[in-house]
VEXSE-935379 format. One record per residue (C-alpha): residue number from 1; x, y, z. Coordinates in steps of 0.02 Angstrom, whole numbers, always signed. Example, Ala and Ser with C-alpha at 12.3 -4.5 7.8 and 13.67 -1.06 7.14 Angstrom:
> 1, +615, -225, +390
> 2, +684, -53, +357
REM end
This chain:
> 1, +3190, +5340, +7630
> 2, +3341, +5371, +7544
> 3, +3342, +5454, +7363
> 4, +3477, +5407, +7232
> 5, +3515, +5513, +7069
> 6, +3560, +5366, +6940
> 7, +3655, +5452, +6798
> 8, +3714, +5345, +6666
> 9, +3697, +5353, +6462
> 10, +3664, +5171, +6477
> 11, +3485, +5128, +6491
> 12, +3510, +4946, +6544
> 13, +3661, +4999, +6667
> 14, +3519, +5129, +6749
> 15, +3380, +4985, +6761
> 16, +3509, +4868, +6841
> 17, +3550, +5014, +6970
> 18, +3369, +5061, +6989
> 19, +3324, +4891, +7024
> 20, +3471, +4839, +7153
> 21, +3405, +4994, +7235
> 22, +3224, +4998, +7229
> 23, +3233, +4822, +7301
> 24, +3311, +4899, +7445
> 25, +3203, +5033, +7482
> 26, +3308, +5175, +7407
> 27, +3193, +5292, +7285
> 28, +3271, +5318, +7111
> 29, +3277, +5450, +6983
> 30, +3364, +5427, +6849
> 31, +3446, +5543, +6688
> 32, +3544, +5483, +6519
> 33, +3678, +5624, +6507
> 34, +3746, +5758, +6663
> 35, +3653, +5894, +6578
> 36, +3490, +5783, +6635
> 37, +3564, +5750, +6792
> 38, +3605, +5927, +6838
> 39, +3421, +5966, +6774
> 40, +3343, +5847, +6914
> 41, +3466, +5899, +7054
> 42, +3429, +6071, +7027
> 43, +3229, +6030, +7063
> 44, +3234, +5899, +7162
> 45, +3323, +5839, +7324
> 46, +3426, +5714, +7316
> 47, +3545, +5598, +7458
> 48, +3650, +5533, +7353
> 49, +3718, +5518, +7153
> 50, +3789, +5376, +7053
> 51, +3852, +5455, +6879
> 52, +3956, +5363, +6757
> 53, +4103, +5456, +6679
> 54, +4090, +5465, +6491
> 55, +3928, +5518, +6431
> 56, +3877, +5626, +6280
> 57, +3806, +5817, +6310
> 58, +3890, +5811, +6500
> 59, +4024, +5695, +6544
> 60, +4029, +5613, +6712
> 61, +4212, +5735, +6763
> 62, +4082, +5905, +6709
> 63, +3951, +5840, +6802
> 64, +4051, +5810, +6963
> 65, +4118, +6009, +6955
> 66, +3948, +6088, +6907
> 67, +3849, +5989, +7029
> 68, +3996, +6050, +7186
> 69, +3958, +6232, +7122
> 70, +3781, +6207, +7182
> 71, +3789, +6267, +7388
> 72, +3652, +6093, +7409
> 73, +3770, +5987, +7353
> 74, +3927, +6028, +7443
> 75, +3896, +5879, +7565
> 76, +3816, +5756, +7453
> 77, +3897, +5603, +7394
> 78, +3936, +5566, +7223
> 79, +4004, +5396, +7177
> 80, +4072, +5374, +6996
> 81, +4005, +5200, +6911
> 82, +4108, +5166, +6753
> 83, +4214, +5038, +6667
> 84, +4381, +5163, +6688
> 85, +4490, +5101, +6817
> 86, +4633, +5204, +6782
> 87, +4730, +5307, +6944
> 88, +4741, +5452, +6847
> 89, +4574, +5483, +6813
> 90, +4500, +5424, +7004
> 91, +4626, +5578, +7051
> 92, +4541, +5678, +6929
> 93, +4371, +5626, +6992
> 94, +4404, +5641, +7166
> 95, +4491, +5834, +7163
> 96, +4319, +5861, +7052
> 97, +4231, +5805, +7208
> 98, +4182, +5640, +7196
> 99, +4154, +5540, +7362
> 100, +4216, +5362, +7281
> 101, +4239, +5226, +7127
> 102, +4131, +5075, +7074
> 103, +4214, +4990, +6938
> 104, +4080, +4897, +6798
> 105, +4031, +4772, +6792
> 106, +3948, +4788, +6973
> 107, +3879, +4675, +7077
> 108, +3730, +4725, +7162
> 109, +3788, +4686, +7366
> 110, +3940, +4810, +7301
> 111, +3834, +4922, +7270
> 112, +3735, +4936, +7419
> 113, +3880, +4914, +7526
> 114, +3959, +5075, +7457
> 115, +3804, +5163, +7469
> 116, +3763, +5122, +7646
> 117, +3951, +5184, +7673
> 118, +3922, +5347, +7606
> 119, +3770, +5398, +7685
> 120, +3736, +5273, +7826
REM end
C-alpha cells in the first residue's frame, strides 16, 4: 500500500484528496501548511506528495526545495495541486523539483491517473 502526503491549506481540498485516495487503497496523511508537511516527511515515510502552491507559514515553491534537500526524498514524487496554471511558475516548480501539475478544480480519475503515473 501506497502512502500519499496531502499538503494543502484547504481543509475541504485535503478531504476531497483523502477521499479519492482512500477509496483506492492509497493511505493518507495529511498537513495544512509545508512547515507541517516537512514535519511528517521528516518522521514518516512517504511514496508520494501532493502539495498545493500558496499556503501560509511554507508555500508550496519552499516546500518543494526543502523537502529535495532531504537525501529520502531525492526520488520521490511531488505533484503540485493548485488553481495556478501559469508557465512561468510550472518552470519554477519543476527546477524546484516537482515531478508534475494538477490544475483545481480536479477530478478524482485525474487524480489517480497521475498518481499511478508517477509511481506505478
Amino acid at each position: 500500500m501506497k502512502t500519499v502526503l496531502s499538503v494543502d491549506d484547504s481543509a475541504s481540498i485535503r478531504q476531497m484528496v483523502k477521499m479519492t485516495l482512500d477509496g483506492a487503497g492509497y493511505t493518507v496523511l495529511e498537513a495544512a501548511d509545508g512547515a507541517q508537511g516537512l514535519a511528517q516527511a521528516r518522521s514518516k515515510t512517504v511514496d508520494v506528495i501532493i502539495t498545493d502552491l500558496n499556503m501560509p507559514v511554507m508555500d508550496g515553491m519552499t516546500f518543494v526545495k526543502e523537502l529535495r534537500k532531504l537525501p529520502a526524498y531525492l526520488g520521490v514524487p511531488i505533484l503540485l495541486l493548485t488553481t495556478e496554471s501559469d508557465a512561468a511558475k510550472k518552470a519554477q516548480a519543476k527546477a524546484a523539483g516537482a515531478t508534475g501539475w494538477i490544475t483545481k478544480p480536479f477530478q478524482p480519475q485525474q487524480l489517480l491517473d497521475t498518481l499511478k503515473k508517477v509511481i506505478g
